[in-house]
C-alpha positions, -999 to 999 in steps of 0.1 A, spaced: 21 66 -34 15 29 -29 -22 35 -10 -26 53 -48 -11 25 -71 -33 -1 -47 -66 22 -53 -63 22 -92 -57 -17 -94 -91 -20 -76 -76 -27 -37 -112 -16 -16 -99 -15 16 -73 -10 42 -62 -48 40 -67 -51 4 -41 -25 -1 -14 -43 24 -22 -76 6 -18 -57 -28 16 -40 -15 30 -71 2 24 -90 -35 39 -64 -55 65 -55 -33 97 -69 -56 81 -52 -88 69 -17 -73 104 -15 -56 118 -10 -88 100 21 -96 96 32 -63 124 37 -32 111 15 -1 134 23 25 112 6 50 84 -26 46 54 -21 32 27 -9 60 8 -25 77 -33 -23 75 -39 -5 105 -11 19 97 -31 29 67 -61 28 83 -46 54 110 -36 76 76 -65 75 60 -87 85 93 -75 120 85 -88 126 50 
């Protein structure tokens, strides 16, 4: 969900979205349950390998 949120407020990469995530993190936890830290770049890298 937050790879998506990042994507549509212009994040172009893996680190952009971490950076993105990490800034946002006190707002978007409002709307969204973050049981764990935002992840990190290479995490998301590793996830989006498979599509």
């Amino acid at each position: 969900m937050l790879s998506l949120w990042d994507t549509i407020c212009s994040a172009e990469n893996d680190m952009e979205m971490e950076n993105y995530s990490d800034q946002k993190q006190e707002f978007l936890s409002n709307f969204l349950e973050l049981a764990n830290e935002i992840l990190s770049q290479h995490t998301i890298n590793r996830v989006f390998r498979f599509f």
